[in-house]
N, C-alpha and C positions, 0 to 999 in steps of 0.2 A: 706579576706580584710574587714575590718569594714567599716561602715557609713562614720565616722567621716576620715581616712586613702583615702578613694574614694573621696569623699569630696573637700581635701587636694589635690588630685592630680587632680580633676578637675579646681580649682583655680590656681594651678601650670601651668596646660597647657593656661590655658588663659593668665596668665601674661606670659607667652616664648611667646606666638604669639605674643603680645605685642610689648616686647623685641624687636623681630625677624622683625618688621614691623618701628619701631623706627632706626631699624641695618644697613637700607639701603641695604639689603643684603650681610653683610659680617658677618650674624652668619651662622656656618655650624652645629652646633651641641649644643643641654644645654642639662643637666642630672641635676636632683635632687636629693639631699642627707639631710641626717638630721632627725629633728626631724618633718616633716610633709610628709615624706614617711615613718616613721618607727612607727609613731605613739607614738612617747616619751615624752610627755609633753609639745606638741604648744600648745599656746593661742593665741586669736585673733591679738595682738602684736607680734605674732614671727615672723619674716621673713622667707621667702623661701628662699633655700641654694643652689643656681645655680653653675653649670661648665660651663661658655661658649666659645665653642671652635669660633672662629674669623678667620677671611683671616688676618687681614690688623688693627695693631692698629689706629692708626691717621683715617682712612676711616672709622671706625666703631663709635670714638670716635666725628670727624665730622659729621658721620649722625643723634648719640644720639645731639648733638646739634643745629642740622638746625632743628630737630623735636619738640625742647622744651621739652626734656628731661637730660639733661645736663648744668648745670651753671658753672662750670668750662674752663678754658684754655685747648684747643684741644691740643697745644702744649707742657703743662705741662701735661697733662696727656698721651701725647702718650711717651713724657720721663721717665714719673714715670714706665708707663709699663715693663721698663728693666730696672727697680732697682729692686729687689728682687719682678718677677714676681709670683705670679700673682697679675695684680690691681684688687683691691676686691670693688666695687662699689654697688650706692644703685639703683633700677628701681622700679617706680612706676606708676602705670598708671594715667591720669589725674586726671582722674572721681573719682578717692580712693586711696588717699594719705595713708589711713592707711594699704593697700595690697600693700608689701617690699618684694623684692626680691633681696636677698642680693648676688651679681653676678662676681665669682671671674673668670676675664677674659683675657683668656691664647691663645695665636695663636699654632701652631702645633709643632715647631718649640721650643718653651718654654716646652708644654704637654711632650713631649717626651724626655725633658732632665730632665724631674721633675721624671719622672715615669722611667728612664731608669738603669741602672747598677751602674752609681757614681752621685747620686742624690745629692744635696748642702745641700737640710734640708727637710724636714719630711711634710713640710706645707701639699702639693698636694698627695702627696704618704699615707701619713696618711688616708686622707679622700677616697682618689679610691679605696684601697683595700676593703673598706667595700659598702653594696651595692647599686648602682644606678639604676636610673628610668630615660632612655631615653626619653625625654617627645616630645624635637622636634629633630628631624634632615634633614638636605637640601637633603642630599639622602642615600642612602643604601649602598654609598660606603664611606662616613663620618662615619657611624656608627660604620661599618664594621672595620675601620682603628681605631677608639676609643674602640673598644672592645679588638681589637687586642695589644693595646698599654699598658692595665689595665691589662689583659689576661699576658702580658711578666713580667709586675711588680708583680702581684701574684705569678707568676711563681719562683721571684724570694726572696721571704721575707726569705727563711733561711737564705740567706747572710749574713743580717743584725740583723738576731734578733737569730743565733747560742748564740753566747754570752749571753744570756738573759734563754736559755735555758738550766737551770742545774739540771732538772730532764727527764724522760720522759713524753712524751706529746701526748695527740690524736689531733683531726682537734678542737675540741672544747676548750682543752686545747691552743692549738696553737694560737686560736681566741682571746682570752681571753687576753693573755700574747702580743698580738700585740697589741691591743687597750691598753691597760696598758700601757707599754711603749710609743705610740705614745701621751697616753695625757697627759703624765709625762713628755715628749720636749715639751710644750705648756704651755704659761701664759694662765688658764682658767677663768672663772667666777663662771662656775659650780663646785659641791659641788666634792669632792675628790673622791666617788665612781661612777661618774657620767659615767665612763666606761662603768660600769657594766650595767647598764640599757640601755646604746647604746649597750652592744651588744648584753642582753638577747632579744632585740629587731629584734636582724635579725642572728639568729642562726643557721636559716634552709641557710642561705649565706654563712656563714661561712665552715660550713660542707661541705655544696657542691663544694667551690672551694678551702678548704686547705686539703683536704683530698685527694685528685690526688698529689699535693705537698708533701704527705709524702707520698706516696706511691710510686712515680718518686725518692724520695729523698732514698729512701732503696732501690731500682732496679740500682741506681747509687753507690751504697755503702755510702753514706755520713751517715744516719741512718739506726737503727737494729731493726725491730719487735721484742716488748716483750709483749705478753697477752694483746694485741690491745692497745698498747702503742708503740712510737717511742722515741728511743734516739739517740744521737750522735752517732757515732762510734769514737769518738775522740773529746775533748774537743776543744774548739776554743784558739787559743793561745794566751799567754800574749799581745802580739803585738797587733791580732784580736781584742781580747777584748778592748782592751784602743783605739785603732782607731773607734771602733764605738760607744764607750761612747765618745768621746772625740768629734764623727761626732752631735749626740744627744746633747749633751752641746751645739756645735755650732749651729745646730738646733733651741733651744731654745730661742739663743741671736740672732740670724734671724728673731725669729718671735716677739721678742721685737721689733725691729727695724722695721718689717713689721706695729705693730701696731700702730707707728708713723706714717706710709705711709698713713695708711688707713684715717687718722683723715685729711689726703690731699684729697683723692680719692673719699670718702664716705660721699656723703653729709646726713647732719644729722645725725654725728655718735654719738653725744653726748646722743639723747632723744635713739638713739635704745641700744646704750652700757649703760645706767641706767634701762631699763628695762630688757631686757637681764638678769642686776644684780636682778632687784626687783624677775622676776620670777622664777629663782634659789635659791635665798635665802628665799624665803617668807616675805622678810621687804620691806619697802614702805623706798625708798632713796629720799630725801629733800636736793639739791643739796645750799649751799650760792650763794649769787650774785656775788664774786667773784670767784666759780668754776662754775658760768655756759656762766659769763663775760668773763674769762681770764683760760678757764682748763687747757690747757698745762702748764701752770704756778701755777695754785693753786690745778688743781687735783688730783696729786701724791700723798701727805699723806693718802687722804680717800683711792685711788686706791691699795693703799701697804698693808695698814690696812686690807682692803676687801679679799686683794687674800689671806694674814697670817692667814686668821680669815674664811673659807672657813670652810663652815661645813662638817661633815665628812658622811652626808647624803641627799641625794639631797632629794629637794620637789617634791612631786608627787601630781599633780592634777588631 
């Protein structure tokens, strides 16, 4: 673990107690994921990239607000919470506005339908298969249930990602070709390879938990060892295939619509979604008085521009 990765997760765990103390007690569990456990390119502006697992929206949502961490409607946001969950909100502690913790937050009940056998969209399931950093949890038996829930969703990625596989593949190839496609259903900011360095970033992750999935997936007959390579035993059918491109499409237009949500949910989304873009692309964005007055309304053209015009190499600082 480097300086700067220990660092990172020591600031992490301070803002989840934070969080956790702001919560009233109705967080049981946050994990972090991203680029300030993996070590991929945060800056002082990057936010942390929280999962927080909740008892009770409205009771969590009331407590961020008796605490003066919340300026929203308790009761718009415990609505918005069951429109295409999770609500992905901002935390920040008093003292240091510019320490964001960007915190997409899910009761048990939602976690389990995101992560389970007929998922709606890609959002949750994208992000858990790859690795977390339990930083707090209320007890051993939260954890326990959240490992368990991540643990069935790995368990299960042939399902969805047969179709996608039309050569043979090892656990590293398999890594590779899941992040692929997960960031391919996603309006992103980052540059088009930006995969790739998520997941040269946690390798030794990936290994260790797709490679019991091919090896369960050929003891079941569904794949066939060839010279430490796995393939199908049978291609995925026409049907197959168009139902789960066709689930990925929808995927996609969820999380359009989810990004509408978030500019409800997310206070301050504007300054973090402009640098988000500055530090991906390496340009310095200059937003008009009418897209920083009025952006739903005027900041679509630059926003369309920016994803068409996505470079095909991300920045490395």
């Amino acid at each position: 673990m480097t300086d700067g990765v220990a660092l990172g997760l020591a600031s992490a765990r301070e803002l989840a107690e934070g969080l956790v103390q702001a919560g009233g007690g109705e967080v049981r569990c946050v994990l972090l994921y991203g680029s300030h456990l993996h070590g991929t390119n945060p800056n002082r502006y990057s936010a942390y990239d929280f999962i927080v697992l909740v008892d009770d929206y409205r009771a969590f949502y009331s407590a961020l607000k008796n605490s003066g961490h919340m300026r929203g409607s308790v009761r718009l946001m415990s609505t918005m919470a069951y429109i295409l969950p999770p609500n992905v909100i901002a935390y920040s502690p008093v003292e240091d506005r510019d320490k964001v913790a960007k915190c997409n937050v899910v009761t048990r009940t939602h976690l389990d339908r995101a992560l389970g056998p007929r998922p709606k969209d890609h959002y949750l399931l994208g992000r858990l298969v790859q690795r977390m950093g339990f930083i707090w949890f209320a007890s051993d038996e939260d954890r326990e249930w959240v490992e368990t829930v991540i643990t069935g969703a790995i368990g299960r990625v042939l399902t969805w990602m047969a179709p996608y596989l039309t050569e043979p593949v090892d656990a590293d190839g398999l890594g590779r070709r899941i992040l692929e496609v997960c960031y391919r259903g996603e309006f992103r900011p980052e540059a088009t390879d930006r995969h790739q360095h998520t997941y040269e970033a946690q390798v030794d992750h990936f290994l260790q938990v797709l490679s019991p999935v091919l090896s369960d997936a050929e003891r079941h007959g569904f794949m066939v060892a060839e010279e430490g390579r796995y393939r199908l035993t049978s291609p995925s059918s026409a049907w197959e295939a168009l139902r789960w491109r066709w689930h990925f499409m929808r995927s996609k237009l969820r999380m359009g619509i989810r990004a509408l949500k978030h500019t409800v949910t997310f206070e301050e989304w504007l300054p973090y979604i402009v640098r988000k873009a500055e530090r991906h692309s390496g340009k310095k964005i200059k937003l008009t008085w009418l897209e920083l007055r009025f952006p739903l309304l005027f900041l679509w053209p630059r926003a369309i521009t920016f994803l068409l015009s996505r470079p095909k190499k991300d920045v490395r600082q």
